[in-house]
C-alpha positions as CSV (number, residue, x, y, z in Angstrom):
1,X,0.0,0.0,0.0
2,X,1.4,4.0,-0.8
3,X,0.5,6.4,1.1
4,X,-0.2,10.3,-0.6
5,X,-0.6,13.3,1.7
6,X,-3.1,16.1,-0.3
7,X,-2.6,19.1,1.3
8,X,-5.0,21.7,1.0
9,X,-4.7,25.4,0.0
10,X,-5.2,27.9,2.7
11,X,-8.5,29.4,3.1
12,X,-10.6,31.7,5.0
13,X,-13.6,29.2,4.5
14,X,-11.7,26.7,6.5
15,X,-13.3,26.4,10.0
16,X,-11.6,26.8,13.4
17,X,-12.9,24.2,15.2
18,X,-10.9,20.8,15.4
19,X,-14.0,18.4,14.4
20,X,-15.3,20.7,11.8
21,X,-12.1,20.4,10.1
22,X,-12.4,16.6,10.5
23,X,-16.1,16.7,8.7
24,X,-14.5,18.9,5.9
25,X,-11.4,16.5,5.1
26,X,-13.9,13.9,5.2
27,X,-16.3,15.3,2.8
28,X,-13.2,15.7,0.2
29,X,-12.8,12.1,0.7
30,X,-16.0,11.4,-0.4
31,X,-16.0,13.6,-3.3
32,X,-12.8,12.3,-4.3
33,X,-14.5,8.9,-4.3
34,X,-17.2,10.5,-6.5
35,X,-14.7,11.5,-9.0
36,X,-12.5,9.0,-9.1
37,X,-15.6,6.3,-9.5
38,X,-17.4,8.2,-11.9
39,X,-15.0,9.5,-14.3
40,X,-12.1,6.8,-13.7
41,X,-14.0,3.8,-12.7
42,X,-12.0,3.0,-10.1
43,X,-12.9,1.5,-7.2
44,X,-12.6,3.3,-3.8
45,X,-13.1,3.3,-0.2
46,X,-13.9,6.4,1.5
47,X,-13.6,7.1,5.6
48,X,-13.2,9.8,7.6
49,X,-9.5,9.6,8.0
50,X,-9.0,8.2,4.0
51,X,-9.5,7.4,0.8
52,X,-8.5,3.5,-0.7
53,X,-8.0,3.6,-4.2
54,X,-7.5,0.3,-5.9
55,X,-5.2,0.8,-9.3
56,X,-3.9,-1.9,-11.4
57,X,-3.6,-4.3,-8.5
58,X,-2.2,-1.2,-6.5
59,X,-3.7,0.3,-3.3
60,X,-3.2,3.4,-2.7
61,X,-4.4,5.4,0.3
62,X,-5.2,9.1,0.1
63,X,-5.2,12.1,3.2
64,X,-5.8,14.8,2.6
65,X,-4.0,17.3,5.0
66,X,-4.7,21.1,6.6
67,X,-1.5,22.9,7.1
68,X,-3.0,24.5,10.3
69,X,-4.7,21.7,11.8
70,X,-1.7,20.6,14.0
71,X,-2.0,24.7,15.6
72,X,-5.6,24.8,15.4
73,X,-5.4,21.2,18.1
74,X,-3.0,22.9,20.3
75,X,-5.1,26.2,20.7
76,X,-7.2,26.2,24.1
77,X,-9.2,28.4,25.6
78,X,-8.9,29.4,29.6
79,X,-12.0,29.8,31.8
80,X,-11.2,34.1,31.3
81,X,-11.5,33.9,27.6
82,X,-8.0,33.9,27.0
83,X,-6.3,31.9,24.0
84,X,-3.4,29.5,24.6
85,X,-1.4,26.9,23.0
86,X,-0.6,23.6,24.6
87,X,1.1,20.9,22.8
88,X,-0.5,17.6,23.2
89,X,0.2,14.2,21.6
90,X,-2.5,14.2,19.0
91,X,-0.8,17.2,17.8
92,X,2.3,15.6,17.8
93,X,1.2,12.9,15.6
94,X,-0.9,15.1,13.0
95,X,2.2,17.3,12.7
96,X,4.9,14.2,12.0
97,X,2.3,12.3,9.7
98,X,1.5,15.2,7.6
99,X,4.3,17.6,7.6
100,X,7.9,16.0,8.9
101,X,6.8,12.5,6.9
102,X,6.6,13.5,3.8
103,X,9.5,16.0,3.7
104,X,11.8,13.4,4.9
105,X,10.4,11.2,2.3
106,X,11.2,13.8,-0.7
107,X,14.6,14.0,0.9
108,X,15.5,10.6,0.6
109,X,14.4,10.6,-2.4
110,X,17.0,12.9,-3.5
111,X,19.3,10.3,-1.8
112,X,18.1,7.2,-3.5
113,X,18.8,8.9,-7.2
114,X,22.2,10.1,-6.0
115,X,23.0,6.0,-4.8
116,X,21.5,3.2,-6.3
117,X,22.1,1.1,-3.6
118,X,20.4,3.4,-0.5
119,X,17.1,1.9,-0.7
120,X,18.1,-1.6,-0.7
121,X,20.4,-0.9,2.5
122,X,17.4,1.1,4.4
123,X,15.5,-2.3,3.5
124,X,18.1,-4.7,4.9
125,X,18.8,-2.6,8.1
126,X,14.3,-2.3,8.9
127,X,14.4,-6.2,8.2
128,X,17.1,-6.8,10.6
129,X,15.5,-4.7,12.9
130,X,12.0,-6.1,12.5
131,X,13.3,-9.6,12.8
132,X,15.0,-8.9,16.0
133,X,12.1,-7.8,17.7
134,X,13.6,-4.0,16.9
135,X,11.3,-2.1,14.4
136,X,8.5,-0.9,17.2
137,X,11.0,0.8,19.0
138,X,13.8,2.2,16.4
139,X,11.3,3.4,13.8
140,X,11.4,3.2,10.1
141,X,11.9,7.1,9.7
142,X,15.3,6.4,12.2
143,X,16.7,4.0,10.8
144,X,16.6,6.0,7.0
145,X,18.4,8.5,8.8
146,X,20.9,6.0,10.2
147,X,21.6,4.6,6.6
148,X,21.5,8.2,5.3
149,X,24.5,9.1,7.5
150,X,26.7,6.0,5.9
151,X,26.1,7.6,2.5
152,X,26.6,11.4,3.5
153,X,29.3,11.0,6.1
154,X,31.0,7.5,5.2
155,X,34.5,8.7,6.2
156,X,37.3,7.0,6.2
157,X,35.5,4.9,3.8
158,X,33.8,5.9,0.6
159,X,30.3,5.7,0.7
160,X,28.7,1.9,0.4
161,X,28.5,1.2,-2.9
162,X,27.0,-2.7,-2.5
163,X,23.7,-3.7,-0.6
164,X,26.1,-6.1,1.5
165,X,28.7,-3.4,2.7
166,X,25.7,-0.8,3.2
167,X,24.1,-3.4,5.6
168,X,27.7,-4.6,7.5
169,X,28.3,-0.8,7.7
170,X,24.6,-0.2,9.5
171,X,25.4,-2.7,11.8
172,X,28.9,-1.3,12.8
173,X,27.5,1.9,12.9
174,X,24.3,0.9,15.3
175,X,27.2,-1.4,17.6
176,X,29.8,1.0,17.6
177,X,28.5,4.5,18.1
178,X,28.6,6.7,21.4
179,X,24.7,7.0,21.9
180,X,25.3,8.7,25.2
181,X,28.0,11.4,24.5
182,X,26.8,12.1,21.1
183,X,24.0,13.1,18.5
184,X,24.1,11.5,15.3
185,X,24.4,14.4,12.7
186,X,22.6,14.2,9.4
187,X,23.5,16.8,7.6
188,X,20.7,16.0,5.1
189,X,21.6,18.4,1.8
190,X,24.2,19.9,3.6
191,X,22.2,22.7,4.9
192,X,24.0,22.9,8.1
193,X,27.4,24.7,8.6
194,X,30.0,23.6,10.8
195,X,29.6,26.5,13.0
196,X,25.8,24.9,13.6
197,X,27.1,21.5,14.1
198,X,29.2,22.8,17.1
199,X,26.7,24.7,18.2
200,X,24.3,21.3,18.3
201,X,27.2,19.3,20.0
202,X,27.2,21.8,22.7
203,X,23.4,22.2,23.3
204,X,23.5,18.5,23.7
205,X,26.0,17.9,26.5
206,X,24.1,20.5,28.6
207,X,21.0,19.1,27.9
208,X,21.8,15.5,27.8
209,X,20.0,14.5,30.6
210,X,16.5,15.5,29.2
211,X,17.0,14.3,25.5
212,X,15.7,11.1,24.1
213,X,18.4,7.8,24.5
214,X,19.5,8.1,20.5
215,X,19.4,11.6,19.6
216,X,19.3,12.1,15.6
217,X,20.0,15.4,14.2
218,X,18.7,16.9,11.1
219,X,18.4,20.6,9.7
220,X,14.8,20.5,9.9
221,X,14.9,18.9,13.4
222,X,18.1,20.2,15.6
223,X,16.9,20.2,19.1
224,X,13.7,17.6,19.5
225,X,14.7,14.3,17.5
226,X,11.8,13.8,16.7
227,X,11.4,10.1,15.2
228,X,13.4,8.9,18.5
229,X,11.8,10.7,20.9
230,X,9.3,8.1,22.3
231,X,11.9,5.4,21.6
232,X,14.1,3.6,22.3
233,X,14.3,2.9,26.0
234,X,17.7,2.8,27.1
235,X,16.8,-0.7,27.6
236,X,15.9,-1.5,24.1
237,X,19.1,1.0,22.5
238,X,21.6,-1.6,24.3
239,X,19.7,-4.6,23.2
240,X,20.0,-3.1,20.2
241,X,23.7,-2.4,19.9
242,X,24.4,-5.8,21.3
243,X,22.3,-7.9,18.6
244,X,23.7,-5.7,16.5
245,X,27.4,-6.3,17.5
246,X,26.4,-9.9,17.7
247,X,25.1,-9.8,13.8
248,X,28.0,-8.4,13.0
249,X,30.6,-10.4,13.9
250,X,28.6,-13.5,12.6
251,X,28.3,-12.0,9.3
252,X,31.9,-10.8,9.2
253,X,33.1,-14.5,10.3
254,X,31.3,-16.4,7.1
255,X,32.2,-14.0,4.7
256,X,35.7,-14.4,6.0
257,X,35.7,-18.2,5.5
258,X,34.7,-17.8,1.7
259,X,32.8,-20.4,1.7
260,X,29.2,-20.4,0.3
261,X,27.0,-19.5,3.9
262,X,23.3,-18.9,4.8
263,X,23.1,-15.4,5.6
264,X,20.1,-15.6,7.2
265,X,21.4,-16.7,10.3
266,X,22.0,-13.2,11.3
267,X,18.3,-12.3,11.2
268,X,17.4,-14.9,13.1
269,X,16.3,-13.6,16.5
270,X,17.3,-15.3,20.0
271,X,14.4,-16.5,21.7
272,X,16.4,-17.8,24.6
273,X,15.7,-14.7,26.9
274,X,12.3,-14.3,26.3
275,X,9.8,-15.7,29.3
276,X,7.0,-16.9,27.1
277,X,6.7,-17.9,23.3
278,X,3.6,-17.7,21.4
279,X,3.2,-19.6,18.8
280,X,0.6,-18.6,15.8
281,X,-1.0,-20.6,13.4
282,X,0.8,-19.9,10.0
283,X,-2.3,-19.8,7.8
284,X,-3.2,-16.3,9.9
285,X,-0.3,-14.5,9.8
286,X,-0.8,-12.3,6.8
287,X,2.8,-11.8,5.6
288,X,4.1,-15.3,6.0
289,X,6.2,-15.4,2.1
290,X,7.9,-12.3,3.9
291,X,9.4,-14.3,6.9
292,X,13.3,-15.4,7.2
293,X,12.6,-18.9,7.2
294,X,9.2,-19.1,5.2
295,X,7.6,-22.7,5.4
296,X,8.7,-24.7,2.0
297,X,4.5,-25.6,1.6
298,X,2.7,-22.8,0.5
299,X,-1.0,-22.7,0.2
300,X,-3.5,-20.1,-1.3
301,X,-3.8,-17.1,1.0
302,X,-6.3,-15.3,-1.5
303,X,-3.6,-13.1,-3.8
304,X,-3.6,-13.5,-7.0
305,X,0.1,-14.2,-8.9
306,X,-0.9,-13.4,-12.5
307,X,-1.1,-10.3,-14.4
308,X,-2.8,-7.7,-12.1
309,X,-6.4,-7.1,-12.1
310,X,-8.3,-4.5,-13.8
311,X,-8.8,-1.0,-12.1
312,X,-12.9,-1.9,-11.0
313,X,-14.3,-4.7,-9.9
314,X,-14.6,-5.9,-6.1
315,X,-12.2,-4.3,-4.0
316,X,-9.6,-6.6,-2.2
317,X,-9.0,-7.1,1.6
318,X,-6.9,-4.3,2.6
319,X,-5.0,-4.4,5.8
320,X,-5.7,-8.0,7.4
321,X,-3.7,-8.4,10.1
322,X,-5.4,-10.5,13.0
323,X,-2.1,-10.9,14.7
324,X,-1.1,-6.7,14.8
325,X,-4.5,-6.8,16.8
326,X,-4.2,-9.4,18.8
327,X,-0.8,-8.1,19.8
328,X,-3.1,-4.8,20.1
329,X,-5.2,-6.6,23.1
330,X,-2.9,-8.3,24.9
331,X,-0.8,-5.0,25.3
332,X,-3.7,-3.4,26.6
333,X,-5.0,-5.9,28.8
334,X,-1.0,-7.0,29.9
335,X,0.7,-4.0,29.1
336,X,1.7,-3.4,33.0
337,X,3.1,-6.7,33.6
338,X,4.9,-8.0,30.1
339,X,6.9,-6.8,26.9
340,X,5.1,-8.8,23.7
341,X,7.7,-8.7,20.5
342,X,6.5,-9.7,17.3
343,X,8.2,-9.8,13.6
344,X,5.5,-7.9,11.4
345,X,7.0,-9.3,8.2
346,X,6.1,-13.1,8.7
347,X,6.7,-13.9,11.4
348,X,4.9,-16.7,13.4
349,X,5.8,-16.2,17.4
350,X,5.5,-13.2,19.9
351,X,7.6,-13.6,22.7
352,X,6.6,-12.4,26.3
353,X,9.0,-11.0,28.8
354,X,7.9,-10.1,32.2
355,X,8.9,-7.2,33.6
356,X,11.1,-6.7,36.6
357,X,8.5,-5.6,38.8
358,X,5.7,-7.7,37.3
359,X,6.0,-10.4,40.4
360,X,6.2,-8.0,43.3
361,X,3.1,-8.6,45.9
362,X,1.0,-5.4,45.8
363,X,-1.4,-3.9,48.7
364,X,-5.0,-5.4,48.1
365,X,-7.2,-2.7,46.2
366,X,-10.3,-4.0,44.6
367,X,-9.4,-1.1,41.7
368,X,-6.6,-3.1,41.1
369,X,-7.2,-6.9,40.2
370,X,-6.7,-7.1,36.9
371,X,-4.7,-10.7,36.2
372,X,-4.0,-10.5,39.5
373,X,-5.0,-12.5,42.8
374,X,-4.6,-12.1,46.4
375,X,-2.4,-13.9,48.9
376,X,-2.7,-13.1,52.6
377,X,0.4,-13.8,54.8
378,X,0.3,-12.6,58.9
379,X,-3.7,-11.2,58.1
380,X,-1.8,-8.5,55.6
381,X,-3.6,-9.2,51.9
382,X,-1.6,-8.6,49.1
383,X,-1.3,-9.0,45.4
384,X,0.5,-11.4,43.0
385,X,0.1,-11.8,38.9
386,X,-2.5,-14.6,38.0
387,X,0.0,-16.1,35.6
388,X,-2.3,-19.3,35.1
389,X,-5.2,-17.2,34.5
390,X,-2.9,-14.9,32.3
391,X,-2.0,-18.0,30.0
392,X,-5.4,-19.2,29.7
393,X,-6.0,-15.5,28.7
394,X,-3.5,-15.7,26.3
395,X,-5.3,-18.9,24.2
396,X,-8.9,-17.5,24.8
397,X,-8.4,-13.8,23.2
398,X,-6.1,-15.6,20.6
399,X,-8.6,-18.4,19.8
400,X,-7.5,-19.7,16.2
401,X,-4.9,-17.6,15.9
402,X,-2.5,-19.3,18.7
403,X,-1.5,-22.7,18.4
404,X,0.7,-23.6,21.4
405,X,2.5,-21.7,24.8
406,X,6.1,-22.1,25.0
407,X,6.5,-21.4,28.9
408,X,10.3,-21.2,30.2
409,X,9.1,-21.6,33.8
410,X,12.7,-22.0,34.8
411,X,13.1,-18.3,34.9
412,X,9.9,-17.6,36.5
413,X,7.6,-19.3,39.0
414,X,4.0,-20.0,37.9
C-alpha cells in the first residue's frame, strides 16, 4: 500500500474548530471517491481519515492534509477567555504524519537517485531490525536517517557502494556509536554549517539528561529528534547495539571463510531470553512469504500471482492483520506486567517478557485486580500476577490464531 498526503490550500472558509475540520477532510474524501468512481472507474473506499483507491492491483491510500490543523489542536481556551497553546500528543502525531513525513520522504528521495544502492540498505537494516524484535522501537523514519548518514558521512570509507557493505556498515555503525555522549548528525543536503554542528554538539551535553536515549539530528529537526523521541528505552538502545554487534561479527566470520554460507542466520532472533513464546498458526499470519525462514508448503492465501487485475471490480482485503490486533489486546489488557515482541513481516511467534517488577506482591485494592490475585500472609492481603489465568487469557483472546504456549518456567515461577 502507498500512502499520498493532499494538502490543502489555505483558506478563509476553513473552519476553526478541530471536528469541523475533520467533517471537511472527510467530505473531500467522499468527493474524491465520486470523482474518481465516476470519471475513472476505479474503485474506492472512503472514511473519515482516507480514501483507498484500488489501481492496477495497486492500493493506494489518500489524506488529505490542513497545514493548520496541527495549531488549530493545540489552541485552548482558559475559563477568562484567553487563547493559549498547549502541545498535546494528537498534535504531535498530526504534525509528523502530515508535515515532517513527507519532507523526509522527498529527501530521501533525492538520496536514492544520488545512490543506487540506499534503498536496498534502508530495506536490509528495517528487516534486521523487525526480525530482531527491533522495528517498534527504532522506527522506520530512524533508521533511514541511520543509513542516510553511511552515505553522506562515510569517512574513512567511501560511501557503500554494495547492498552487503551498506548493511555490515549499518550494523557497525548501530554497535559501535557513542549514543550517550553524542548526537548522530545528518546533515541532510548539507544545509547545516559547521559553525551549527558545534553549536548542536554543545546544546546536547548541557541538555543531555533531558533528551531522548539516541538523539538524531537533522536541519529540519536540531533540538527535538523527533522520530526517537518516544523510543528507544535505554533498555531497548543496548539490546540493540548488542544484537547488532552480535550480527555483525557472525556476518563478518562467514564471509571471511569464503565459503558459500546462509546469511540468514543473522536475522534470526534469540528466543532464549524471552519468558513466554507464542506460537501462531501460519495460515493467519498475513505476511508469511515475507518471513526469514518461510515454510517450503505454501498454500492459497487469496492473492492473486498473474497479471494484475483490472482498475474496477470488487475491492480486495486491505490491511488483514489478525495478529497486529491481537498483539493490540494483549498490550492493553497485559501492558503493566509483560513486553510482547513480534516480527510484522512473517513472522509466526510473539515472545513475552515479564517485567522486573511484574512479580512484586502489591497492597490489596479492589481497583486493582486485573490478572492478578490475592495472597494473605500474617492477616496482611496482598497481590501477586495470576499467571495461570494470564496463559489461559493468552489462548482465549487468541482463539485460532494461537497454536501452542512455549513457557520457560525456569526463569519464573508459575
Amino acid at each position: 500500500m502507498t500512502h499520498f498526503i493532499v494538502h490543502m490550500e489555505g483558506s478563509g472558509k476553513w473552519p476553526s474548530e478541530p471536528m469541523a475540520i475533520r467533517h471537511v477532510k472527510a467530505a473531500f474524501h467522499i468527493c474524491l471517491r465520486e470523482l474518481l468512481c465516476n470519471q475513472h472507474n476505479y474503485r474506492c473506499h472512503a472514511t473519515p481519515g482516507y480514501l483507498d483507491v484500488w489501481k492496477d492491483g495497486l492500493v493506494f491510500r489518500i489524506q488529505v492534509a490542513y497545514h493548520r490543523e496541527p495549531q488549530i489542536l493545540r489552541e485552548s481556551l482558559t475559563p477568562e477567555g484567553m487563547l493559549i497553546y498547549r502541545d498535546n500528543a494528537e498534535a504531535q502525531a498530526l504534525e509528523l504524519e502530515t508535515l515532517h513525513k513527507p519532507f523526509l520522504t522527498s529527501t530521501l528521495h533525492g538520496l536514492q537517485q544520488q545512490y543506487g544502492c540506499f534503498g536496498v540498505v534502508c530495506r536490509l537494516a528495517k528487516r534486521w531490525l523487525a526480525s530482531q524484535f527491533l522495528l517498534e522501537d527504532i522506527r522506520e523514519e530512524a533508521t533511514d536517517l541511520l543509513v542516510a548518514s553511511l552515505f553522506l558521512h562515510p569517512a574513512p570509507f567511501t560511501p557503500p557502494s554494495s547492498p552487503q557493505v551498506g548493511f555490515l556498515r549499518f550494523l557497525h555503525l548501530l554497535s559501535t556509536f557513542d549514543w550517550k555522549n553524542n548526537p548522530l548528525i545528518v546533515n541532510l543536503n548539507g544545509k547545516l554549517t559547521a559553525v551549527e554542528q558545534t553549536d548542536i554538539k554543545n546544546d546536547f551535553v548541557a541538555s543531555r539528561e533531558s533528551l531522548p536515549t539516541m538523539f538524531i539530528v537533522t536541519p529540519n529537526d536540531k533540538k527535538v529528534s523527533v522520530w526517537t523521541k518516544e523510543a528507544p528505552s535505554v533498555q531497548m538502545l543496548q539490546r540493540a547495539v548488542m544484537l547488532a554487534a552480535e550480527s555483525l561479527r557472525v556476518l563478518e566470520t562467514r564471509l571471511d571463510s569464503g565459503e558459500k554460507q546462509d546469511m540468514r542466520v543473522a536475522f534470526r532472533p534469540p528466543l532464549e531470553a524471552y519468558d513466554v513464546l507464542i506460537h501462531l498458526d501460519s495460515k493467519q499470519v498475513p505476511l508469511l512469504a515475507k518471513a526469514v525462514d518461510p515454510p517450503v508448503n505454501t498454500f492459497q492465501r487469496g492473492t492473486h500471482g498473474g497479471q494484475p487485475y483490472a482498475s474496477g471490480g470488487a475491492l480486495p482485503v486491505i490491511d488483514y492483520d489478525p495478529v497486529r490486533l491481537y498483539l493490540s489486546e494483549l498490550r492493553d489488557a497485559f501492558g503493566d506486567l509483560a513486553l510482547f515482541f513480534y516480527d510484522p513481516y512473517g513472522g509466526t511467534v510473539i515472545a513475552v517478557l515479564w517485567k522486573p517488577n511484574a512479580f512484586e506482591p502489591k497492597p490489596f485494592k479492589t481497583s486493582l485486580m486485573n490478572a492478578r490475585r490475592v495472597k494473605v500472609n500474617d492477616d496482611v492481603a496482598t497481590t501477586v500476577p495470576n499467571v495461570e489465568a494470564i496463559l489461559q487469557d493468552f489462548r482465549i483472546i487468541g482463539e485460532g490464531l494461537v497454536k501452542r504456549l512455549e513457557l520457560r518456567t525456569e526463569k519464573w515461577v508459575v
